[in-house]
C-alpha positions as CSV (number, residue, x, y, z in Angstrom):
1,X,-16.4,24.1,-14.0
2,X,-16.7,23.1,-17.8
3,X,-13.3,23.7,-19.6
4,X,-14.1,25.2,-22.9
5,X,-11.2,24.4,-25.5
6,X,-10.8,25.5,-29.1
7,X,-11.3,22.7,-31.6
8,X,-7.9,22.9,-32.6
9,X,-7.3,22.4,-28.8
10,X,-9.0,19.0,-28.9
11,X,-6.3,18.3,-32.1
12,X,-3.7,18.8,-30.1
13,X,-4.3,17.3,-26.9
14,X,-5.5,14.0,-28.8
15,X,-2.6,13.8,-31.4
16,X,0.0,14.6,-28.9
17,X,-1.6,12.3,-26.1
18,X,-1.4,9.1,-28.8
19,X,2.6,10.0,-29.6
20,X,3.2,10.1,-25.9
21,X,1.1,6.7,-25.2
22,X,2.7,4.8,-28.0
23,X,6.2,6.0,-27.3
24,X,5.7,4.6,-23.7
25,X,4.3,1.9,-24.8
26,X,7.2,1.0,-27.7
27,X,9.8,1.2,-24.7
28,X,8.5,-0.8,-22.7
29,X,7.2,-3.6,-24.5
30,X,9.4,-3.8,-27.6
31,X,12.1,-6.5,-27.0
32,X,16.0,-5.1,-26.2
33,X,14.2,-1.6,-26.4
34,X,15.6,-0.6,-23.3
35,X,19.1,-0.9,-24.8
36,X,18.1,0.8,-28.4
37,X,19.8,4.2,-28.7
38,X,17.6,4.4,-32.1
39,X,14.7,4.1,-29.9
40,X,15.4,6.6,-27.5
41,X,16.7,9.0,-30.5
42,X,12.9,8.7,-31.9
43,X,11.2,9.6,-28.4
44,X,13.2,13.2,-28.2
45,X,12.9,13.2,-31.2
46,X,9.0,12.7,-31.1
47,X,9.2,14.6,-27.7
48,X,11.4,17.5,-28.2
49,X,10.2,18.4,-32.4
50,X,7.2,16.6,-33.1
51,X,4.7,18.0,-30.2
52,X,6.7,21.5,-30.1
53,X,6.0,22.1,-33.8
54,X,2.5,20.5,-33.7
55,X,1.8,22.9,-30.9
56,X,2.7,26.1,-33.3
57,X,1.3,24.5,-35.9
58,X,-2.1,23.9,-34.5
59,X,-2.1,26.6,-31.5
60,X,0.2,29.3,-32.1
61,X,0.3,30.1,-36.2
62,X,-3.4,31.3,-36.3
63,X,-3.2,33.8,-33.3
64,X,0.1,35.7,-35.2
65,X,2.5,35.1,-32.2
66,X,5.7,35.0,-32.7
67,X,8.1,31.3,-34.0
68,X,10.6,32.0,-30.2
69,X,7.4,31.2,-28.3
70,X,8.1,27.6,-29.0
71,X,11.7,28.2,-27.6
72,X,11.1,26.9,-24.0
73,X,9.0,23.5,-25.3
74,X,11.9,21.5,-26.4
75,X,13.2,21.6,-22.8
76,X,10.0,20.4,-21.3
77,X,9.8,17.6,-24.4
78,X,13.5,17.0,-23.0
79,X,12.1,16.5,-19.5
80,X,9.1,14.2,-20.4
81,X,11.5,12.4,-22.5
82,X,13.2,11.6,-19.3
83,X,10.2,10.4,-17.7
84,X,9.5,8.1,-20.2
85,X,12.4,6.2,-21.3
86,X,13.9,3.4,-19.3
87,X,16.6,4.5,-16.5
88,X,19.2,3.3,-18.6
89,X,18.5,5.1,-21.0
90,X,18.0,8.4,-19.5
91,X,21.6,9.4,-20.3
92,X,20.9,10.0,-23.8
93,X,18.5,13.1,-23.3
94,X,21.1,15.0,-21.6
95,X,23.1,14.8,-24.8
96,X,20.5,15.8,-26.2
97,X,19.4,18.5,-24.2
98,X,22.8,20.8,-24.2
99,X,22.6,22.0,-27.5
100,X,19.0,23.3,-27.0
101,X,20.4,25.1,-23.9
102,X,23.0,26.7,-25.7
103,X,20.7,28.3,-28.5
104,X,18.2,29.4,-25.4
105,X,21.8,31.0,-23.7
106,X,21.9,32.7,-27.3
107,X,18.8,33.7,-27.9
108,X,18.6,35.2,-24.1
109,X,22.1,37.2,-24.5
110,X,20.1,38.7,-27.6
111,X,17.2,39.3,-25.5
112,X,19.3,41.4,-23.6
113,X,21.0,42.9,-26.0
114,X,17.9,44.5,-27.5
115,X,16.7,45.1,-23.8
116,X,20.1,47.5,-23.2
117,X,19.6,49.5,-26.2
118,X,15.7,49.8,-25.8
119,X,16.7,51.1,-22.0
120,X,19.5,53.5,-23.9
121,X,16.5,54.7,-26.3
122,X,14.0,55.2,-23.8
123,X,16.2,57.1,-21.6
124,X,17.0,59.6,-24.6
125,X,13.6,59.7,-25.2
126,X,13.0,60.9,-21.6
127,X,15.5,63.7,-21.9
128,X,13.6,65.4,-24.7
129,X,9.9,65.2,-23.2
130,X,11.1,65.9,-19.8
131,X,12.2,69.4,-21.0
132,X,8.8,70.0,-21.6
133,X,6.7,68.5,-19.5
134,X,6.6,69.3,-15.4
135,X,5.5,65.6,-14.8
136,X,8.5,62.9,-14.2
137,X,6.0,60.2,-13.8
138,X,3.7,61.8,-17.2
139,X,7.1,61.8,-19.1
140,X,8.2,58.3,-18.1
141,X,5.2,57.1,-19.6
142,X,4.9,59.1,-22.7
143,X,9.0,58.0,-23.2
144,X,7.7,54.0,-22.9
145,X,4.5,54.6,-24.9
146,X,6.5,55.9,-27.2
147,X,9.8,53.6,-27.7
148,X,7.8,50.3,-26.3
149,X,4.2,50.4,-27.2
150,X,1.1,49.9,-24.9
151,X,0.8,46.0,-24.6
152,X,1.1,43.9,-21.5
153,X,4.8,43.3,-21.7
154,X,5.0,47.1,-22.1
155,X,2.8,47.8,-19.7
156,X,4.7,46.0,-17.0
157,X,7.6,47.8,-17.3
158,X,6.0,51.0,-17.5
159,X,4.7,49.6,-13.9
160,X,8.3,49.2,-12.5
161,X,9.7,52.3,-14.4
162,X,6.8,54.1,-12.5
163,X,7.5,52.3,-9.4
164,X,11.0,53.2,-9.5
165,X,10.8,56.8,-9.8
166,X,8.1,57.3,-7.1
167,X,10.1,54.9,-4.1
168,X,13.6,55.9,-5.0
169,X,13.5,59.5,-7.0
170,X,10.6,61.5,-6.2
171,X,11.2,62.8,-2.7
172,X,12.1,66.0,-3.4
173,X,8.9,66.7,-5.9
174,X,6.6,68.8,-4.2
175,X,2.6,67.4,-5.2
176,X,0.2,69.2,-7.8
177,X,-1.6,72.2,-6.7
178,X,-4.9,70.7,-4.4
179,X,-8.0,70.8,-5.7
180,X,-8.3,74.1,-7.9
181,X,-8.5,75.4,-11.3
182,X,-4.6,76.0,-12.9
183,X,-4.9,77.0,-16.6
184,X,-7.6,74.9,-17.0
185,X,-6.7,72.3,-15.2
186,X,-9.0,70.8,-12.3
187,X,-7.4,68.6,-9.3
188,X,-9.0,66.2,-7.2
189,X,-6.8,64.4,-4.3
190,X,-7.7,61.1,-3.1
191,X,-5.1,60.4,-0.7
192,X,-6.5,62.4,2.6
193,X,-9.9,61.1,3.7
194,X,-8.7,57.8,2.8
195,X,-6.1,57.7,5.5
196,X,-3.7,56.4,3.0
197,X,-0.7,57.2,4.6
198,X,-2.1,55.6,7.8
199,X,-3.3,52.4,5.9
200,X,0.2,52.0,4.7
201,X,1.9,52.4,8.3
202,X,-0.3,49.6,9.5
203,X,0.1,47.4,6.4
204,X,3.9,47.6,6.8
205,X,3.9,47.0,10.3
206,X,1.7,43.6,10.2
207,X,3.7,42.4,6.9
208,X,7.5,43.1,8.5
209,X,6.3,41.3,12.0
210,X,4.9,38.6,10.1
211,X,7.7,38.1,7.4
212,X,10.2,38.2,10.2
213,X,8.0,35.1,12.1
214,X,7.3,33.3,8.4
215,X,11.3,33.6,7.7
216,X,12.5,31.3,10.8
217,X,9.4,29.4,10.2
218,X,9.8,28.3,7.1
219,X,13.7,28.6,7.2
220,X,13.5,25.0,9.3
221,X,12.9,23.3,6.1
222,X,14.3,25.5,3.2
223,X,16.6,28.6,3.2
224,X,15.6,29.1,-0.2
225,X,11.6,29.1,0.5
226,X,12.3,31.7,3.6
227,X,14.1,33.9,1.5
228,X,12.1,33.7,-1.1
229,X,9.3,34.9,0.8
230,X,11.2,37.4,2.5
231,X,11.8,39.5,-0.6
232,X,8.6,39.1,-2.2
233,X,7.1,40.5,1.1
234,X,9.9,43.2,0.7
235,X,8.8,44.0,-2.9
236,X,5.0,44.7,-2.3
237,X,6.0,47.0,0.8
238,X,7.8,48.7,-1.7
239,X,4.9,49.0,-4.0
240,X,2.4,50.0,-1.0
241,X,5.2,53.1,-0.4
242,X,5.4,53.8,-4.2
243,X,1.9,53.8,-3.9
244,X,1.6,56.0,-1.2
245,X,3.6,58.4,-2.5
246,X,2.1,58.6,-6.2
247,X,-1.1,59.3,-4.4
248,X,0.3,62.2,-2.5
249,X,1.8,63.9,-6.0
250,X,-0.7,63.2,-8.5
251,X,-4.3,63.9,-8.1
252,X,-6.8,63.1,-10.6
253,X,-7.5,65.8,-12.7
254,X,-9.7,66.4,-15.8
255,X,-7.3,68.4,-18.8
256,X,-9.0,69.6,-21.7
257,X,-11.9,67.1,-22.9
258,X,-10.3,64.1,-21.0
259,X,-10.8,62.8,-17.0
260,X,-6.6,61.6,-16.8
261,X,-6.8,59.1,-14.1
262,X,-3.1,58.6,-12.5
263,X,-4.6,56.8,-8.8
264,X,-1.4,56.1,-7.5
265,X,-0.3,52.8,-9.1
266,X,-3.9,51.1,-9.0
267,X,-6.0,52.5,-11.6
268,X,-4.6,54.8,-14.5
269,X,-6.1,56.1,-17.6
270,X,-6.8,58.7,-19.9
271,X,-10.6,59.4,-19.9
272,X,-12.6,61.4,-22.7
273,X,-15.2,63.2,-21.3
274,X,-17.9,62.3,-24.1
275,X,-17.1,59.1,-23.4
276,X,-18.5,59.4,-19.5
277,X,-22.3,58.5,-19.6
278,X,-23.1,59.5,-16.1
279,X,-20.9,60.6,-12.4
280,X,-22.7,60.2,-9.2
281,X,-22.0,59.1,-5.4
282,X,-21.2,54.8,-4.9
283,X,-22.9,55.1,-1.3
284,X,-21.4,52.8,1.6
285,X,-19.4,51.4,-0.8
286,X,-21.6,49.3,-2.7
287,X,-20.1,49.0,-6.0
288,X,-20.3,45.7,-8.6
289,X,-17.2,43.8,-9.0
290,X,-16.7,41.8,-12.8
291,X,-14.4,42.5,-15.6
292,X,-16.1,45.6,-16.6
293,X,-15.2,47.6,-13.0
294,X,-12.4,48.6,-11.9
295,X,-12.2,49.4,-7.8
296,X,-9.9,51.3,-5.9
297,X,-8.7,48.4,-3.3
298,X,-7.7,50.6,-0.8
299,X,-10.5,52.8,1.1
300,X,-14.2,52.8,0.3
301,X,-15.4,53.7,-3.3
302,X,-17.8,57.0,-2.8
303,X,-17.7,57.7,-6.5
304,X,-19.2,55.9,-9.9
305,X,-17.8,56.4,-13.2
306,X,-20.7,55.2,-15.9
307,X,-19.2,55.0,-19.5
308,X,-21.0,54.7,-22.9
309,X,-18.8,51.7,-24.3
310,X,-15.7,49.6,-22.2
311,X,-12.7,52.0,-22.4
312,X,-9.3,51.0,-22.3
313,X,-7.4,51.2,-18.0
314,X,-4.8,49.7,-16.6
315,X,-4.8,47.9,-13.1
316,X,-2.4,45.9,-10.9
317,X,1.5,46.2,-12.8
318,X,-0.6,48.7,-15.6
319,X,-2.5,45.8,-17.3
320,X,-4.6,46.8,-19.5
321,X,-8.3,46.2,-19.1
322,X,-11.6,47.4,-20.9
323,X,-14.2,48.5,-18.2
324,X,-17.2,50.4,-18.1
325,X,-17.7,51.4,-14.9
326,X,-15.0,53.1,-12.5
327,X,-14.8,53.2,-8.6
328,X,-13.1,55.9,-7.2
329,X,-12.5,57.2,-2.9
330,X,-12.2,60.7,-3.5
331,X,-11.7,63.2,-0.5
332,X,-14.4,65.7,-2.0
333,X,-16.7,63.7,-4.1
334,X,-19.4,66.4,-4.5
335,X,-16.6,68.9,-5.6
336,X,-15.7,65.8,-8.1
337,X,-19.1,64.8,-9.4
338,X,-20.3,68.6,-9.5
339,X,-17.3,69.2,-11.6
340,X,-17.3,66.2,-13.9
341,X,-20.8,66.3,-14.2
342,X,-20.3,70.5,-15.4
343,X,-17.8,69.3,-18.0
344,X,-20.0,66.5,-19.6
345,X,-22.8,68.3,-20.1
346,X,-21.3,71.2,-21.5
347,X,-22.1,74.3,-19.0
């Protein structure tokens, strides 16, 4: 595999490898250097400013990110720092170090500051579309879109907003009409001949027998580790049921002009219809994988989404992605095709 860097990648890497060499090389070899506190002053100094800024400089300002990505280098610069100066001299990075912890401590209790009255604005938000729309789950996401924006940060915690509501809050929901016609409005499960519900039983099952065996396993060496692994197999059974049951309540269903994908938490998207080049059946589930499809994961594609141009979806934890082809297991995919099919050619 070839690693393809920018030019201003090769700057980087070159200017910041010769400060590092030299600076090893001055304490080591410079006489009483491991006893000069002006020398070890120049190495964070070199270490914890120099490569930071000549990172944004030459990596960061062109792409438009923001200055508070440089906030966690200083503590790494700290840390190599450490590795390179003499033991004796080790002492001095940790007064250096504190005040760059306090100003992250700052910056994070600001961080959540802002987080706590986005939260408060997104939740008003939600109290004034849900009074129109039906759809918890649609007004969530109109709320986010809305107060957040649509990029990956955004998109993440429209995922766990989304996952929320399903595993904890939508119980008592009762699912979208089956596959009919309701003021224009055409449903399509895909939760049925998939043996979803079964898929998840079985899933669960083999991940709580096997978390259970991995917990005392690994528990012999760290308690951390076990636990560790414990919850994260906790967290995607919660997601496989949060899954589940956004499958159960929201079909796919074409509004209007647009194909409004919402399959569970795996694939959603909002479709226009003159955007769809051609429908048809993805036999024995032969579909291409790449960056430009998106798959269903669970159950065996039987349907193929052609586009004109890559269109904006969102995967795994609502990432976005541009694809041009869509897998979908629908339970009646000649009632799907026959009906998309209908819409895009106009009859």
């Amino acid at each position: 595999m070839v690693l393809k860097l920018l030019p201003r990648s090769y700057w980087f890497i070159s200017i910041a490898a010769v400060i590092l060499v030299v600076d090893s090389l001055l304490v080591r070899f410079l006489p009483n250097a491991a006893e000069d506190h002006l020398m070890a002053y120049g190495v964070l100094f070199d270490c914890m400013i120099v490569i930071p800024l000549l990172y944004w400089f030459l990596m960061i300002r062109k792409t438009g990110k923001p200055f508070v990505r440089l906030l966690p280098l200083p503590l790494l610069g700290g840390l190599v720092a450490w590795l390179i100066l003499p033991v004796q001299m080790r002492h001095v990075v940790w007064n250096a170090v504190w005040p760059i912890e306090l100003l992250i401590i700052t910056v994070e209790v600001a961080f959540l500051f802002y987080e706590l009255r986005l939260l408060f604005r997104v939740i008003r938000r939600f109290r004034e579309v849900s009074k129109t729309m039906e759809d918890s789950a649609e007004a969530i996401r109109v709320s986010m879109h809305k107060e957040i924006g649509d990029g990956k940060i955004a998109s993440v915690l429209l995922h766990d907003a989304i996952f929320l509501y399903f595993l904890l809050f939508s119980w008592r929901r009762k699912p979208m009409m089956t596959p009919s016609r309701r003021d224009d409005i055409q449903l399509f499960t895909y939760h049925k001949n998939t043996n979803l519900l079964i898929y998840t039983a079985m899933i669960t099952k083999i991940i709580l027998i096997e978390s259970i065996a991995v917990h005392f396993f690994i528990q012999q060496w760290s308690s951390l580790a076990a636990w560790i692994l414990t919850f994260a197999d906790l967290w995607l059974l919660a997601v496989l049921w949060a899954d589940c049951r956004a499958s159960y309540i929201q079909p796919v269903r074409i509004k209007e002009d647009k194909l409004i994908l919402r399959y569970g938490l795996r694939i959603q998207g909002d479709i226009p219809l003159t955007m769809i080049s051609a429908v048809g059946y993805c036999k024995d589930g032969a579909y291409e994988s790449g960056k430009e499809a998106i798959t269903p994961i669970l159950g065996t594609a039987n349907v193929r989404i052609d586009l004109h141009q890559p269109v904006r979806v969102e995967g795994l934890l609502f990432l976005p992605r541009s694809v041009k082809t869509i897998y979908l297991a629908m339970d009646e995919p000649e009632q799907f095709i026959r009906d998309v099919s209908s819409r895009i050619s106009g009859k």
